[in-house]
DSSP file (Angstrom, degrees, kcal/mol; ACC not computed):
  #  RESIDUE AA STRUCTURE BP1 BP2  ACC     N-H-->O    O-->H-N    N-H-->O    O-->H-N    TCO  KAPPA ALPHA  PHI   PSI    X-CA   Y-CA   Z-CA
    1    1 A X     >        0   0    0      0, 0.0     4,-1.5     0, 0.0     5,-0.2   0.000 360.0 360.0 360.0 -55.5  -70.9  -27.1   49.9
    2    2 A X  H  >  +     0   0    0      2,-0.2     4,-1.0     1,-0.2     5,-0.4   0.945 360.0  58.7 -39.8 -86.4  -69.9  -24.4   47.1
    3    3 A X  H >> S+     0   0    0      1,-0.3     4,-2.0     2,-0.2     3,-1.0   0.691 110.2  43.3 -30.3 -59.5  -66.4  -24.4   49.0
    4    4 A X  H >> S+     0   0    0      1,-0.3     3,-1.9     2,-0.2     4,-0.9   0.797 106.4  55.9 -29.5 -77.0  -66.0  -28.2   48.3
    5    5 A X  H 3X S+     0   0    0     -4,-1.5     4,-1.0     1,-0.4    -1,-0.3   0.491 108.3  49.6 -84.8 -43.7  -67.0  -28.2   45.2
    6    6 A X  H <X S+     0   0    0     -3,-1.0     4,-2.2    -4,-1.0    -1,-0.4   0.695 115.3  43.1 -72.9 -30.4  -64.2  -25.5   44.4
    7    7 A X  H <X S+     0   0    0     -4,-2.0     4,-2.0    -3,-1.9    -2,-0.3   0.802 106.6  58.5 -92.1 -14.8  -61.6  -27.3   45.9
    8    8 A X  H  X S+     0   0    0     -4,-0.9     4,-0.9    -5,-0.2    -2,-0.2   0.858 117.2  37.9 -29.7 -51.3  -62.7  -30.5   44.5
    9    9 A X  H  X S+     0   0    0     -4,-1.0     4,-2.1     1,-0.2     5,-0.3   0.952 113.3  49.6 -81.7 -39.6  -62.2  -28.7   41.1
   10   10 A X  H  X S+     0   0    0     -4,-2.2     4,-1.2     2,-0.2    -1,-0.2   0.904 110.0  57.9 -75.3 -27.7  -59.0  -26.7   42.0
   11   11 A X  H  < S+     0   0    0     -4,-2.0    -1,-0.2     1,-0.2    -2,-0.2   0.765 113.8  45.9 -55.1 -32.7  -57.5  -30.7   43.5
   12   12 A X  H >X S+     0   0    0     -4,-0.9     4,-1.5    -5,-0.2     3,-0.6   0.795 102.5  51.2 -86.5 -33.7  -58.3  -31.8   39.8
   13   13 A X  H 3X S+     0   0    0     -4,-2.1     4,-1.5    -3,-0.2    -2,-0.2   0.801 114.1  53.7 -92.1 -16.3  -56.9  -29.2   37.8
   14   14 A X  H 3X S+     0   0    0     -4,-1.2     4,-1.4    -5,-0.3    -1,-0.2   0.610 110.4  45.2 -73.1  -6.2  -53.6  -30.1   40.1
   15   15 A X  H <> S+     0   0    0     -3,-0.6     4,-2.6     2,-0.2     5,-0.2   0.868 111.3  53.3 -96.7 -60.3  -53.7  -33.7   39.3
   16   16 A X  H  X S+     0   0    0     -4,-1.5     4,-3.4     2,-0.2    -2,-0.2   0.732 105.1  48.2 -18.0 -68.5  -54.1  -32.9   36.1
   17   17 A X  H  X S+     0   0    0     -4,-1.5     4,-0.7     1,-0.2     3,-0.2   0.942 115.0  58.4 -52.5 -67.1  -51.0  -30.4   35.8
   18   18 A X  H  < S+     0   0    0     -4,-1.4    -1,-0.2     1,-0.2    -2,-0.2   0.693 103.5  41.5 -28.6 -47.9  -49.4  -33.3   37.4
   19   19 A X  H >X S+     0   0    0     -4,-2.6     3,-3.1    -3,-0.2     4,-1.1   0.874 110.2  63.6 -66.8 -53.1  -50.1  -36.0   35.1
   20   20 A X  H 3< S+     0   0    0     -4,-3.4    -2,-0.2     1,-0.3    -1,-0.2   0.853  99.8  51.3 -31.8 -41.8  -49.3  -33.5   32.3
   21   21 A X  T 3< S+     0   0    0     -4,-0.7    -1,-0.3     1,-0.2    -2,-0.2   0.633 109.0  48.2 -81.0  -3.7  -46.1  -33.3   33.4
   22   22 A X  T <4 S+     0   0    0     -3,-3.1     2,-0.4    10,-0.1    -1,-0.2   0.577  87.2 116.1-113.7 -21.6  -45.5  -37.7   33.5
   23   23 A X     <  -     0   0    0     -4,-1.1     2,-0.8    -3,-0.2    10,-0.1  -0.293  51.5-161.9 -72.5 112.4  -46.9  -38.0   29.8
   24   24 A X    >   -     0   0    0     -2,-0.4     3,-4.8     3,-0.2     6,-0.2  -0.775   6.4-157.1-105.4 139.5  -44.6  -39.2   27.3
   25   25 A X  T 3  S+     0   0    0     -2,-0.8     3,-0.4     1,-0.4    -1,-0.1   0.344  78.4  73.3-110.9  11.9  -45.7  -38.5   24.1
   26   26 A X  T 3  S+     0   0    0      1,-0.3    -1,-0.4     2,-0.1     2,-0.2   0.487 122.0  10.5 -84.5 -23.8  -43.8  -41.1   22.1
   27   27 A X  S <  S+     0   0    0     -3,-4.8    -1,-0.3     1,-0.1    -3,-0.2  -0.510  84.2 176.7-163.8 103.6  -46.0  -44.0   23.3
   28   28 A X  S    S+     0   0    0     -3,-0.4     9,-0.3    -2,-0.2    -4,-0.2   0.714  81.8  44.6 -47.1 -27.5  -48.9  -42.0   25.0
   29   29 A X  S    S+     0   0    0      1,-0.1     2,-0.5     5,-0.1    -1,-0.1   0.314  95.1  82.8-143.5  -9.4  -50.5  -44.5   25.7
   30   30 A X  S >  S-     0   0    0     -6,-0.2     3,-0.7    -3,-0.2     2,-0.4  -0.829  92.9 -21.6 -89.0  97.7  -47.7  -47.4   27.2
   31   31 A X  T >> S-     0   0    0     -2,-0.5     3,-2.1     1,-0.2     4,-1.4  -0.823 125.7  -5.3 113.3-157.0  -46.7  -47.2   30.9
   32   32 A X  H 3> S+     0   0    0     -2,-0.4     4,-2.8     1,-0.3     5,-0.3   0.704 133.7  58.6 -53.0 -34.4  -46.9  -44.5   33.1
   33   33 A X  H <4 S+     0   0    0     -3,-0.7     4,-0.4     2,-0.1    -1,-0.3   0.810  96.3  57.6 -83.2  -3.1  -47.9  -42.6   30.4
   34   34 A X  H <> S+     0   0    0     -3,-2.1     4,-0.7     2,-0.2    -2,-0.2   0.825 104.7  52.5 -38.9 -87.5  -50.5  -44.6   29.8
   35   35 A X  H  X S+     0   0    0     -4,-1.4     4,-1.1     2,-0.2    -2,-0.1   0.670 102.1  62.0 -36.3 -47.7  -51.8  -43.9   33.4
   36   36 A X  H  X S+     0   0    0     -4,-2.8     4,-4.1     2,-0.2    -1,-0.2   0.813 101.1  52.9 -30.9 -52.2  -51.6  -40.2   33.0
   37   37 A X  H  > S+     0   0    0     -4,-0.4     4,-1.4    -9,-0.3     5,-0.2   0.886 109.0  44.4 -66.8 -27.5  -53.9  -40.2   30.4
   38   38 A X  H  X S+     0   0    0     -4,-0.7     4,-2.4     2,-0.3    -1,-0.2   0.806 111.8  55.3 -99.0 -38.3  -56.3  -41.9   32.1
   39   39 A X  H  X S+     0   0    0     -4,-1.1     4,-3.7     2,-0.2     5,-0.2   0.956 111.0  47.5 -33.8 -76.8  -55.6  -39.7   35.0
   40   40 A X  H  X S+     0   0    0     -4,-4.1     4,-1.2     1,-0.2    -2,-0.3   0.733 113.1  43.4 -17.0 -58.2  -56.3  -36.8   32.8
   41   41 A X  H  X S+     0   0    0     -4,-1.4     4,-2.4     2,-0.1    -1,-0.2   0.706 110.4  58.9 -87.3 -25.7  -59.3  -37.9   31.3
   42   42 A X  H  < S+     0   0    0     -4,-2.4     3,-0.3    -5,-0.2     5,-0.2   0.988 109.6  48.5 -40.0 -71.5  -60.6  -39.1   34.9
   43   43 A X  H >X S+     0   0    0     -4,-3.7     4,-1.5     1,-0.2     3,-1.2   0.712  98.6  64.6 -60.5 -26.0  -60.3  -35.8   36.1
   44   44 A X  H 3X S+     0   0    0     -4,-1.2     4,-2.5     1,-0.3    -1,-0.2   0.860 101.1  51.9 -34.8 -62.2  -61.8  -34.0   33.6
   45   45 A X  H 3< S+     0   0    0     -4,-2.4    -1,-0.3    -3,-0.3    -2,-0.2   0.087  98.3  58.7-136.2  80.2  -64.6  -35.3   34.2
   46   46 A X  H <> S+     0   0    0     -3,-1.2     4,-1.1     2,-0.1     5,-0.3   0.274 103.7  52.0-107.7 -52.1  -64.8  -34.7   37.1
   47   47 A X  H >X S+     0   0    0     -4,-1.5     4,-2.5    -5,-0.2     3,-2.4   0.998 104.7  58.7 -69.7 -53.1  -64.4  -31.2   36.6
   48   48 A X  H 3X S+     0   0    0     -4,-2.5     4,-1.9     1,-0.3    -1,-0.2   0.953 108.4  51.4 -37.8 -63.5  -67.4  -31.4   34.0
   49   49 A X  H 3> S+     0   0    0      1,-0.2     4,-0.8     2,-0.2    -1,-0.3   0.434 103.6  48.4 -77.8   5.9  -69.4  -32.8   36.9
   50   50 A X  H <X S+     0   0    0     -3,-2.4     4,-2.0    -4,-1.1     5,-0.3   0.790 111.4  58.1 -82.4 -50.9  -68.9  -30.3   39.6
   51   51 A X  H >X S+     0   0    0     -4,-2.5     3,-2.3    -5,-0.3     4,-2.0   0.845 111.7  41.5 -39.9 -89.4  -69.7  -27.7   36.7
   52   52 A X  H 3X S+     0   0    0     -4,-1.9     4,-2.3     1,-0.3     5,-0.2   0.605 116.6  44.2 -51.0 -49.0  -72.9  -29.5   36.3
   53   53 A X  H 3X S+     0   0    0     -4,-0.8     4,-1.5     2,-0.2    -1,-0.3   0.798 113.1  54.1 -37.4 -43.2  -73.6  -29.9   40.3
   54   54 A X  H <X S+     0   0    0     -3,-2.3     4,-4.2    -4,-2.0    -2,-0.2   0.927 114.5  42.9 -65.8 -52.4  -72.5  -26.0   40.8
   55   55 A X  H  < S+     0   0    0     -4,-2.0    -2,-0.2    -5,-0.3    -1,-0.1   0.847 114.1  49.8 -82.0 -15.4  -75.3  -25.2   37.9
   56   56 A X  H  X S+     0   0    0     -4,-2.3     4,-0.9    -5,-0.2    -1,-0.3   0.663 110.6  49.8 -86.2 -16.4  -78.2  -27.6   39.3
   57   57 A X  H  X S+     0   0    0     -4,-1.5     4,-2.6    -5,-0.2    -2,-0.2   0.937 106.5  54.2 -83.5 -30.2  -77.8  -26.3   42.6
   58   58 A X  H  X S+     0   0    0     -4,-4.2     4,-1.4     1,-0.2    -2,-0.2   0.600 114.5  44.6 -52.5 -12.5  -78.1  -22.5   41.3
   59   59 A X  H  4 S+     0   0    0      2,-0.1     4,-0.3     3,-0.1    -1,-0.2   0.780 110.2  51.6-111.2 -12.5  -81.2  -23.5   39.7
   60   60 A X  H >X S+     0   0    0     -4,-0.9     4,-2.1     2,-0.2     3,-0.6   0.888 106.7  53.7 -64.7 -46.1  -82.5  -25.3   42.6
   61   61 A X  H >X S+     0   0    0     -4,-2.6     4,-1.8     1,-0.3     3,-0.6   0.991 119.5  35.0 -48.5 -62.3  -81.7  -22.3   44.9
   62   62 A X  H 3< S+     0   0    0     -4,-1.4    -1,-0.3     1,-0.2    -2,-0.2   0.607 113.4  60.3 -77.0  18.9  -84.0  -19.8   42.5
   63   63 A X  H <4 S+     0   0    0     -3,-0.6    -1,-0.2    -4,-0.3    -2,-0.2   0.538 111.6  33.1-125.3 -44.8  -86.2  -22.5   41.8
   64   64 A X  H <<        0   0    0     -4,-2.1    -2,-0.2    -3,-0.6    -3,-0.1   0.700 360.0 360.0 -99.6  -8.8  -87.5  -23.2   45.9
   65   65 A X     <        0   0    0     -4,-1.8    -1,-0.1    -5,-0.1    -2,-0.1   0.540 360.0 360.0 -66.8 360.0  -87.0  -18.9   46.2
């Protein structure tokens, strides 16, 4: 499960880098850039919530030890 969860995260920080790369920053927030952002902020948190999964299962593990 840990292995997912790290390529889950490392697939997001690539989408991410991706999206960076599509943003134009003269109308964030029309078109394709637009889409980025949302991309961007999707993935985020996403990442947030693996962190959090990662840290509830470490306390679950000492928690049934």
């Amino acid at each position: 499960m840990k292995l997912f969860i790290y390529t889950v995260i490392f697939l997001a920080v690539v989408i991410i880098g991706y999206s960076a790369t599509v943003l134009n920053f003269d109308d964030l927030l029309i078109g394709d850039s637009g889409t980025a952002v949302l991309v961007i902020v999707g993935s985020l948190c996403l990442i947030i919530l693996m962190g959090i999964l990662l840290t509830s299962r470490s306390i679950a593990e000492k928690h049934n030890s």
